[in-house]
matplotlib code that plots the C-alpha trace (Angstrom):
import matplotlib.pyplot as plt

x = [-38.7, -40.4, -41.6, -38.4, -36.5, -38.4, -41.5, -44.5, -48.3, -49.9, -52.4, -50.1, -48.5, -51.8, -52.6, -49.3, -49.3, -52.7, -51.6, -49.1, -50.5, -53.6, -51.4, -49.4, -52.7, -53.2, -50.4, -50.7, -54.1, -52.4, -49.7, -52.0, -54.3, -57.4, -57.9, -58.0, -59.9, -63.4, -64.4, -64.7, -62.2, -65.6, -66.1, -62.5, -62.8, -65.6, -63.6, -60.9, -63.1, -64.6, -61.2, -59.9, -62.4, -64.3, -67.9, -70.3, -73.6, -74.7, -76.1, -72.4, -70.6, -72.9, -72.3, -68.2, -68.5, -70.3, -72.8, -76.4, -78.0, -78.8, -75.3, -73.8, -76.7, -75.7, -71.9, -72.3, -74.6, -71.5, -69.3, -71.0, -71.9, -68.1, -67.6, -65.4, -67.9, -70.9, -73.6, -74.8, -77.5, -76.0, -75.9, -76.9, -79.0, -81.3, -82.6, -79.3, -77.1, -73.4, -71.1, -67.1, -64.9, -64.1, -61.2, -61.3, -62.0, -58.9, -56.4, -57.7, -56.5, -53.9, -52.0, -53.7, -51.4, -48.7, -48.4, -49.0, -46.3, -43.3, -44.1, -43.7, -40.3, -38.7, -39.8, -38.4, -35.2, -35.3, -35.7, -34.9, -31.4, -29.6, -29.3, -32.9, -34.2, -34.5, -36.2, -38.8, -39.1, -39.7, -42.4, -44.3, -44.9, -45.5, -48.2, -49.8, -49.6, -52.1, -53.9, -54.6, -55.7, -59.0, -59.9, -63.3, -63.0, -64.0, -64.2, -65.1, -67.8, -68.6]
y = [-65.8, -67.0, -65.2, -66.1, -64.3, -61.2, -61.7, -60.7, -61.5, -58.6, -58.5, -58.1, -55.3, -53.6, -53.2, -52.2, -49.2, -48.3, -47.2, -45.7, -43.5, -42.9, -41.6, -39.2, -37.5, -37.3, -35.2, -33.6, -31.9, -31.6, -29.3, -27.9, -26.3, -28.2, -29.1, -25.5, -24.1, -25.2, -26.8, -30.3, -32.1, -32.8, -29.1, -28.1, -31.0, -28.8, -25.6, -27.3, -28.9, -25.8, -24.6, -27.0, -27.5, -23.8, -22.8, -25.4, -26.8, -28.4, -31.6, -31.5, -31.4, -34.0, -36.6, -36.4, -35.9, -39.2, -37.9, -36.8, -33.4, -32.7, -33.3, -30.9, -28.1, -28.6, -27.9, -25.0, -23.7, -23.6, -22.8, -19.6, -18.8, -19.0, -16.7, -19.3, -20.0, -18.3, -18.8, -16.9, -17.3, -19.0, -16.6, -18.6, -20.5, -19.0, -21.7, -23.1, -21.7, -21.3, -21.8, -20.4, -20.1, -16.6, -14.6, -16.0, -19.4, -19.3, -17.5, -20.5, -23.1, -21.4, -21.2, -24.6, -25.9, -23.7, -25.2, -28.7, -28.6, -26.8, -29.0, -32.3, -31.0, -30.2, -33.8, -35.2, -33.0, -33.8, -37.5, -38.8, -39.6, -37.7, -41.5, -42.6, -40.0, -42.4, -44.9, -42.1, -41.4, -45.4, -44.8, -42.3, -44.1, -47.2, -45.2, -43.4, -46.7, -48.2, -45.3, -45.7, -49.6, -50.1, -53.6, -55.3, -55.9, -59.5, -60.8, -64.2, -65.7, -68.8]
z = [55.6, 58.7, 61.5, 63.4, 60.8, 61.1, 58.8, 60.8, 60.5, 58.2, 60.7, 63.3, 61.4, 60.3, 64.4, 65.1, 62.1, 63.1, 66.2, 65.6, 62.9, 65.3, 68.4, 64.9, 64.1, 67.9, 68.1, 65.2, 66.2, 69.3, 68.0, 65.5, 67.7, 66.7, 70.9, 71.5, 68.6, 70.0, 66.8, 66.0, 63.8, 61.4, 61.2, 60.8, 57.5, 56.1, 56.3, 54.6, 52.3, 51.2, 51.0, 48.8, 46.4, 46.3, 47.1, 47.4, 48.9, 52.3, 50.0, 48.0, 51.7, 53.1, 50.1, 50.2, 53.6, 53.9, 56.7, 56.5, 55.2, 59.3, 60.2, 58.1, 58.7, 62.4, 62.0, 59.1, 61.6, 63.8, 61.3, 60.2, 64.0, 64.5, 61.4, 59.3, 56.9, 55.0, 52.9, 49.7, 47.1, 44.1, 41.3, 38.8, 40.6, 43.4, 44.8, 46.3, 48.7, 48.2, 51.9, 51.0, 53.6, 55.5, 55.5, 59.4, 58.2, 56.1, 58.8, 61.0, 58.7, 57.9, 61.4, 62.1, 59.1, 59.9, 63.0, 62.3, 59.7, 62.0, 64.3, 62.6, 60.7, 64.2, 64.9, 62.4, 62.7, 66.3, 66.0, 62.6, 61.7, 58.4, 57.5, 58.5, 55.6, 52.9, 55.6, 55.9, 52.1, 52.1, 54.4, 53.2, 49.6, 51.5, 53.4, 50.0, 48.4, 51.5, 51.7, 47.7, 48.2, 46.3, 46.8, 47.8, 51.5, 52.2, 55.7, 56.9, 58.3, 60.2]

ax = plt.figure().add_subplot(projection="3d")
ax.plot(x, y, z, "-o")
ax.set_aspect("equal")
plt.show()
């Protein structure tokens, strides 16, 4: 197919998807309440870090975090001040310090989720066709599929 026929440029495409998935997650933390919560969207990832994957240290957060020992210090520091997170002496090890998430930590999520997710399936409800459904399914394996792209990223140079 050429372009006349409705093939267009990948890269074309790619700027074209990447804005429209940036202005999604714009709305998304929109509706969510992540605007009005007074934390970062950095912080908020730790809480939901922590969430997901249990107890851990500031040196754990900071390496899948991909940001510096100081960074994180900075928004647990926050965190804690804001009472969503905490930090306790590993019991089997004293030396390091366990942060978990707080019962406030987790209601915050919680409602921030909540809300995120009514307010994306009254979108879709609101905007999506019965028959557009499978369109949408289409999409969102198309979008796991990129997301899940492990390639080494070459870029030219003249």
């Amino acid at each position: 197919m050429t372009k006349a026929e409705g093939t267009r440029d990948a890269a074309e495409v790619a700027v074209e998807l990447s804005t429209a998935l940036t202005r999604l997650r714009s709305r998304l933390r929109e509706e969510s309440g992540v605007t009005t919560s007074g934390f970062t969207l950095s912080q908020l990832a730790i809480v939901k870090r922590i969430i997901t994957e249990g107890p851990t240290t500031a040196a754990s957060l900071a390496a899948t975090e991909h940001v510096s020992q100081q960074a994180i210090a900075q928004s647990v520091t926050i965190l804690k001040a804001g009472g969503l997170v905490r930090g306790e002496r590993d019991a089997n090890d004293g030396r390091r310090v366990l942060i978990s998430v707080t019962a406030k930590g987790r209601e915050l999520y919680d409602a921030m989720s909540a809300s995120r997710k009514a307010w994306l399936a009254q979108a879709i409800e609101a905007v999506v066709e019965p028959g557009e459904r499978p369109d949408l399914d289409t999409a969102i394996e198309l979008l796991e599929r990129l997301a899940g792209a492990n390639f080494e990223f070459e870029t030219e140079t003249r």
